[in-house]
TIDO-514726 format. One line per field, with one value per residue: residue number from 1; residue in one letter; y, x, z of N, C-alpha, C in turn. Coordinates in nm, 3 decimals, padded with zeros to 5 digits. Layout:
N
i: (NUM; ...) $
aa: (a; ...) $
nnorth: (Y; ...) $
neast: (X; ...) $
nup: (Z; ...) $
canorth: (Y; ...) $
caeast: (X; ...) $
caup: (Z; ...) $
cnorth: (Y; ...) $
ceast: (X; ...) $
cup: (Z; ...) $
This chain:
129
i: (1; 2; 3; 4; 5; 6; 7; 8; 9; 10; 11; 12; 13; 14; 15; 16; 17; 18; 19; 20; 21; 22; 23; 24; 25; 26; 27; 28; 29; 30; 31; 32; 33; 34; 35; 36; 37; 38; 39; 40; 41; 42; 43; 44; 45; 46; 47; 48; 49; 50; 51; 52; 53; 54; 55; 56; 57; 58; 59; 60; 61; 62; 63; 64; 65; 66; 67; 68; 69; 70; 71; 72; 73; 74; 75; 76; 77; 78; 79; 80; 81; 82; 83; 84; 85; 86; 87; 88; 89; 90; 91; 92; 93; 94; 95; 96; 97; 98; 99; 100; 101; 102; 103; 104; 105; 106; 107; 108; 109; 110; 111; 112; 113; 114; 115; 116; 117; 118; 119; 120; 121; 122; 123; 124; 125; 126; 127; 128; 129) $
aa: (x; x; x; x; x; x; x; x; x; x; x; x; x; x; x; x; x; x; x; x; x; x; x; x; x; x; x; x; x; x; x; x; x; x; x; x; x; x; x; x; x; x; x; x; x; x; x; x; x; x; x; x; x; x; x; x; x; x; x; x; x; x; x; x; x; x; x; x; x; x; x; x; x; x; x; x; x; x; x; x; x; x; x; x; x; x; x; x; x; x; x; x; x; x; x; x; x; x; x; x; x; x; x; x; x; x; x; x; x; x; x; x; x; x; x; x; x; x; x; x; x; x; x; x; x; x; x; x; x) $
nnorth: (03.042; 03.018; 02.809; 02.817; 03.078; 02.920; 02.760; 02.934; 03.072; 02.824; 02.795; 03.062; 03.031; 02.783; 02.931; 03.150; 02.937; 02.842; 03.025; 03.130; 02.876; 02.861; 03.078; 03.144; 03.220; 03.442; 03.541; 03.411; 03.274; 03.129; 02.948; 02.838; 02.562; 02.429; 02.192; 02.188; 02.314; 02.497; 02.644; 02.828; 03.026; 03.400; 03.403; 03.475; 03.302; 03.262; 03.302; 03.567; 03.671; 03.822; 03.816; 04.044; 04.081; 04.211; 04.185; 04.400; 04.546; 04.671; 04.420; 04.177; 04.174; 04.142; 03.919; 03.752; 03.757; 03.657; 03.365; 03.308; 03.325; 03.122; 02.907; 02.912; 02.837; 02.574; 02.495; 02.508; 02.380; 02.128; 02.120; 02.106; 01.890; 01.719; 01.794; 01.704; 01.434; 01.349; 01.448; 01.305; 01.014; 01.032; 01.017; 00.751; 00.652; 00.700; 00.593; 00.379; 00.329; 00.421; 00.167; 00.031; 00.094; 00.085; -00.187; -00.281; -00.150; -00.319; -00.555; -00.523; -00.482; -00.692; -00.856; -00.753; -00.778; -01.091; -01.106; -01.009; -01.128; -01.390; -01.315; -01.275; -01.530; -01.685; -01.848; -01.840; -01.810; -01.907; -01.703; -01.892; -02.057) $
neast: (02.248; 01.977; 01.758; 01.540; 01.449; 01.583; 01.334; 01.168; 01.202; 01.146; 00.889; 00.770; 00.852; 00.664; 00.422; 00.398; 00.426; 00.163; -00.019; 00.054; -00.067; -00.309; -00.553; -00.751; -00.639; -00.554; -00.364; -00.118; -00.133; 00.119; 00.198; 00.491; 00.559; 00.782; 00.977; 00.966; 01.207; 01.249; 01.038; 00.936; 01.064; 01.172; 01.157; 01.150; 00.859; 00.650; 00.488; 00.304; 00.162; 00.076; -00.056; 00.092; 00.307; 00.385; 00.097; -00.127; -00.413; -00.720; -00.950; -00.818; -00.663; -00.895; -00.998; -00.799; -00.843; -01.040; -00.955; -00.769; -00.912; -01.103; -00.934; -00.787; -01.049; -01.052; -00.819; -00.857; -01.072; -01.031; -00.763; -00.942; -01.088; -00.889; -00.777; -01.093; -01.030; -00.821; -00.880; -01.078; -00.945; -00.744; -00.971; -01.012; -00.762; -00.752; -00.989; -00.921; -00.689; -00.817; -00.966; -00.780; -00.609; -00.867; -00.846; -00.604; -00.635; -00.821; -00.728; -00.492; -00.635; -00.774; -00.522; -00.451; -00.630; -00.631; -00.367; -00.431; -00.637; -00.432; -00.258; -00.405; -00.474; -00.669; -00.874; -00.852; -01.103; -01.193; -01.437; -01.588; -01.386) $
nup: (-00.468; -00.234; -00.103; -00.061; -00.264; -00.453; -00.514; -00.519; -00.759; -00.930; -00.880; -01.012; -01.251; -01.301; -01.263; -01.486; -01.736; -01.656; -01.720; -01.983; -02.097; -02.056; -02.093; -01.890; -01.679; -01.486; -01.259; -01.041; -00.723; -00.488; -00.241; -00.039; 00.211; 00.441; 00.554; 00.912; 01.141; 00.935; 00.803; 01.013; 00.960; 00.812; 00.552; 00.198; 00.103; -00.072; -00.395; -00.601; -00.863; -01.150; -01.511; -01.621; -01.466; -01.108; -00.930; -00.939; -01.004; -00.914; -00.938; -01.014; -00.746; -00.566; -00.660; -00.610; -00.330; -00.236; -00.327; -00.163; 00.111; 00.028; 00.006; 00.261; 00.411; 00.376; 00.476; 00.709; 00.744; 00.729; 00.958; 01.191; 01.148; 01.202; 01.443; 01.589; 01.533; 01.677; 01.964; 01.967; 01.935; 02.171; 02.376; 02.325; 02.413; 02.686; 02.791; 02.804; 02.971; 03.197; 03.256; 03.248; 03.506; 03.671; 03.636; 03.776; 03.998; 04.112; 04.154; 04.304; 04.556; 04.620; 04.643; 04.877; 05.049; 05.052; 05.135; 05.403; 05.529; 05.509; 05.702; 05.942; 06.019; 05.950; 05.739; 05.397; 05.130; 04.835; 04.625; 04.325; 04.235) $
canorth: (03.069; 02.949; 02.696; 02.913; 03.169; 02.835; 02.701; 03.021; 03.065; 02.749; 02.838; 03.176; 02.969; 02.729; 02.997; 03.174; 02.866; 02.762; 03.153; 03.106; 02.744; 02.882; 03.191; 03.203; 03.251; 03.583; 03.530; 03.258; 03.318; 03.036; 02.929; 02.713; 02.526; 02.426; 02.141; 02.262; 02.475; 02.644; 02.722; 02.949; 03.134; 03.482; 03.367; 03.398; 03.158; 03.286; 03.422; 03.664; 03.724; 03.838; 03.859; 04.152; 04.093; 04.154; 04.183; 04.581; 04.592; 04.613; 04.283; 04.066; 04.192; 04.129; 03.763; 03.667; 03.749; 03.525; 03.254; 03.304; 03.304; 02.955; 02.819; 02.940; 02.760; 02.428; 02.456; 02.519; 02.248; 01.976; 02.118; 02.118; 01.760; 01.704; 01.822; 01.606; 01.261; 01.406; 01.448; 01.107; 00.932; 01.085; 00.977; 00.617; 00.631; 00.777; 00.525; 00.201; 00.379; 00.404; 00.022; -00.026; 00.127; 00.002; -00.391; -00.242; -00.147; -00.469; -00.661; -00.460; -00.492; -00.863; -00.903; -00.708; -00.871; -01.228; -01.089; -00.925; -01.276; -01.486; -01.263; -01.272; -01.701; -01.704; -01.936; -01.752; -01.899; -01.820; -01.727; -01.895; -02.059) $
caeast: (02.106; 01.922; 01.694; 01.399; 01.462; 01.563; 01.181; 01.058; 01.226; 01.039; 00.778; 00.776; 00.902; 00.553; 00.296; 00.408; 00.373; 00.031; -00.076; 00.072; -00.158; -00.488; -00.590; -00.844; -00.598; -00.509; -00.260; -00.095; -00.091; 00.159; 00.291; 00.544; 00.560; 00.899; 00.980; 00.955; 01.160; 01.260; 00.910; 00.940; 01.183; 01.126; 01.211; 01.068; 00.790; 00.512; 00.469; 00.149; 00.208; -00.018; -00.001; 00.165; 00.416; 00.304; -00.115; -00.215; -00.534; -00.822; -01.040; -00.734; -00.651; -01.003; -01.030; -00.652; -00.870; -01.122; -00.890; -00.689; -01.018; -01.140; -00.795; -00.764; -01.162; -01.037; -00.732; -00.879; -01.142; -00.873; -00.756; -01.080; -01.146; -00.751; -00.814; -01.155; -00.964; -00.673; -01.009; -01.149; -00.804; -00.712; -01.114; -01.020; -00.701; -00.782; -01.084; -00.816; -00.621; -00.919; -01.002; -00.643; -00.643; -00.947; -00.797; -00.487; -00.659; -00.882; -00.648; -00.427; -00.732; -00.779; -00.409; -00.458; -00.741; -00.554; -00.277; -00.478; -00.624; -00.394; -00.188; -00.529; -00.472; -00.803; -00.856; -00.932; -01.165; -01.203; -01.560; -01.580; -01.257) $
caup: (-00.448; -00.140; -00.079; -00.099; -00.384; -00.564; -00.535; -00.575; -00.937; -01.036; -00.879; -01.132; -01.411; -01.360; -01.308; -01.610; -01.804; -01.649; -01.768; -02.114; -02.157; -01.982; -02.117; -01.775; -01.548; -01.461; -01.193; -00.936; -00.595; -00.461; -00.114; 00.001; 00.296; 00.428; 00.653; 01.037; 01.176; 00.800; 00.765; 01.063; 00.941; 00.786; 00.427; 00.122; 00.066; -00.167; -00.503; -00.653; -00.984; -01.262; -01.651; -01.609; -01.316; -00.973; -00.896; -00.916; -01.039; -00.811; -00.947; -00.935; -00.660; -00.484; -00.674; -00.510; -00.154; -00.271; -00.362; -00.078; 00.164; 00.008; 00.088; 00.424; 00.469; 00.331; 00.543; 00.838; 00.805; 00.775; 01.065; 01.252; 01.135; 01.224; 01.609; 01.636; 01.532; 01.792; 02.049; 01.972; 01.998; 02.351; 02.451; 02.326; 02.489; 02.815; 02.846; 02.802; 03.099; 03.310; 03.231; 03.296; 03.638; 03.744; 03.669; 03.851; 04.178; 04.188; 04.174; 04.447; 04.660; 04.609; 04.703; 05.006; 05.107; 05.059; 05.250; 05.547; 05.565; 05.566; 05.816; 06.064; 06.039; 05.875; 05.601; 05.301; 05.052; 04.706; 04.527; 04.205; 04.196) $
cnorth: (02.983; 02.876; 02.750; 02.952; 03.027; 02.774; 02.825; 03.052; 03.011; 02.776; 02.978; 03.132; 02.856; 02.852; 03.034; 03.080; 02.813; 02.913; 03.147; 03.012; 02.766; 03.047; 03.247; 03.213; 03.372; 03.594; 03.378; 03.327; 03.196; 03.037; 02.837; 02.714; 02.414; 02.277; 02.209; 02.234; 02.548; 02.710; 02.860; 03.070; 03.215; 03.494; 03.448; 03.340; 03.165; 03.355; 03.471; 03.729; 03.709; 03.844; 03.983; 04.208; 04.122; 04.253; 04.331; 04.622; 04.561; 04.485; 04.165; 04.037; 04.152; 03.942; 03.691; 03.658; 03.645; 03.413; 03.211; 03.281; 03.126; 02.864; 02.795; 02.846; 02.620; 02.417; 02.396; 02.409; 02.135; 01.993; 02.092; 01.933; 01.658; 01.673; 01.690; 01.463; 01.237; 01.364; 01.252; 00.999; 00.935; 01.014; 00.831; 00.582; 00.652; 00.628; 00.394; 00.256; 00.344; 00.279; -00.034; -00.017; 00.105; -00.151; -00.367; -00.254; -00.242; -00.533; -00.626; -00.492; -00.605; -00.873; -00.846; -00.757; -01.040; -01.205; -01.014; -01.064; -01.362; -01.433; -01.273; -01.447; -01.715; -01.846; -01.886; -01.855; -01.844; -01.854; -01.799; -01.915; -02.117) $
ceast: (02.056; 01.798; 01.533; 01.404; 01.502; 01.378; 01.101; 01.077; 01.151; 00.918; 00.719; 00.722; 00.695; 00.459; 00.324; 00.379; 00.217; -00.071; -00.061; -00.083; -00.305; -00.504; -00.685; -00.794; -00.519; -00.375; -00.253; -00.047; -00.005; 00.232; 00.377; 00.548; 00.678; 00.870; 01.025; 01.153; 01.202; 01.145; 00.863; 01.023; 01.147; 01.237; 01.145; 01.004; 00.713; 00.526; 00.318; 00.215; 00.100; 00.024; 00.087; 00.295; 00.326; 00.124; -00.128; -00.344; -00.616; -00.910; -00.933; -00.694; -00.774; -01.009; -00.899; -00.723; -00.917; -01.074; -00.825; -00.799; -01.064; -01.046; -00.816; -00.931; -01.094; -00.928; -00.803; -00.989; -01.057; -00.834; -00.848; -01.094; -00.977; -00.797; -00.937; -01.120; -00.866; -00.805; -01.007; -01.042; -00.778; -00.804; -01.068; -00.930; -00.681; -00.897; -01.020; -00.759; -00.706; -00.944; -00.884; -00.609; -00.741; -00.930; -00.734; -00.574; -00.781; -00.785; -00.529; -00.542; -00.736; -00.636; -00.388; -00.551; -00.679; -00.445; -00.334; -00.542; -00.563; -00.282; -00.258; -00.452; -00.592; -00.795; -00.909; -00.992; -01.231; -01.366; -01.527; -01.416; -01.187) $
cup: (-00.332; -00.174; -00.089; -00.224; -00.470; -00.611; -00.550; -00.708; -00.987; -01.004; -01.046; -01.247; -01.444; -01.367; -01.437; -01.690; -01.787; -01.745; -01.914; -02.194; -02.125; -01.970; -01.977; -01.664; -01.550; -01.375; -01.142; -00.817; -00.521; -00.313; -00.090; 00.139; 00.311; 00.553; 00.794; 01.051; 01.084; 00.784; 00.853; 01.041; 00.840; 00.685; 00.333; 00.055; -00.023; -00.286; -00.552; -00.768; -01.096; -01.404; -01.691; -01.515; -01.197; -01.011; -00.835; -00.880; -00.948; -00.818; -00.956; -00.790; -00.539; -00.535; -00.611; -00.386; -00.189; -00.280; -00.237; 00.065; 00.180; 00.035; 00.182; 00.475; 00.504; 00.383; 00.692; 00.877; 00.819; 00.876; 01.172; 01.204; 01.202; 01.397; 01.645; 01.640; 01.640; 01.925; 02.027; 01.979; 02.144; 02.428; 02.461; 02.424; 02.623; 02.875; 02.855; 02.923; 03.192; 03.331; 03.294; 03.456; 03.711; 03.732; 03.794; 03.995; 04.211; 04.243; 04.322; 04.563; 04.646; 04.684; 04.834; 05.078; 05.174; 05.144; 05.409; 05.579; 05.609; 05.684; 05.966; 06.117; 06.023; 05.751; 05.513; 05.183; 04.951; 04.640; 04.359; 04.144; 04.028) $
């Protein structure tokens, strides 16, 4: 048995038992999510299964969207709150660069300065030594 169809058995094996213990659940719609790159692969991953074997009826069938809807929200905000911390990282790190590169080319300019000086035979003389 593969590596899938094994987790989807138990998968099976729990809904059925969560349906047995909770008279208010009608079905289980279940996904798995594989470590990358099995998860791309056209396995598979999900079971939909009702008190009756698979989900016919039109009001299960419409409350699985529903379920499956409110998921997909609460995914997608994690993602969305995912991306802005990604955003606001990059901003922080981008603005240490800039800080970094503007030391960088003082200080290149200062040393060019000190060397265009003392190459003249000037005497260079430091502000605020």
């Amino acid at each position: 048995m593969t590596f899938n169809l094994k987790a989807i058995s138990h998968l099976r094996v729990t809904a059925k038992s969560i349906m047995e213990v909770c008279p208010e659940v009608t079905g289980v719609l279940a996904t798995l999510v594989f470590q990358h790159p099995l998860n791309s692969l056209e396995i598979e991953k999900s079971i939909w299964i009702g008190r009756d074997g698979p989900v016919t009826k039109a009001d299960e069938v419409v409350l699985s969207a529903e379920s499956v809807l409110n998921l997909a929200g609460f995914v997608l905000e994690r993602g969305f709150k995912i991306v802005e911390e990604l955003k606001k990282s990059i901003l922080e790190e981008s603005n240490k660069l800039h800080h970094i590169k503007q030391q960088i080319e003082e200080e290149t300019r200062s040393r060019f300065t000190v060397s265009e000086n003392a190459g003249s035979g000037r005497s260079v003389s430091q502000e605020n030594p």
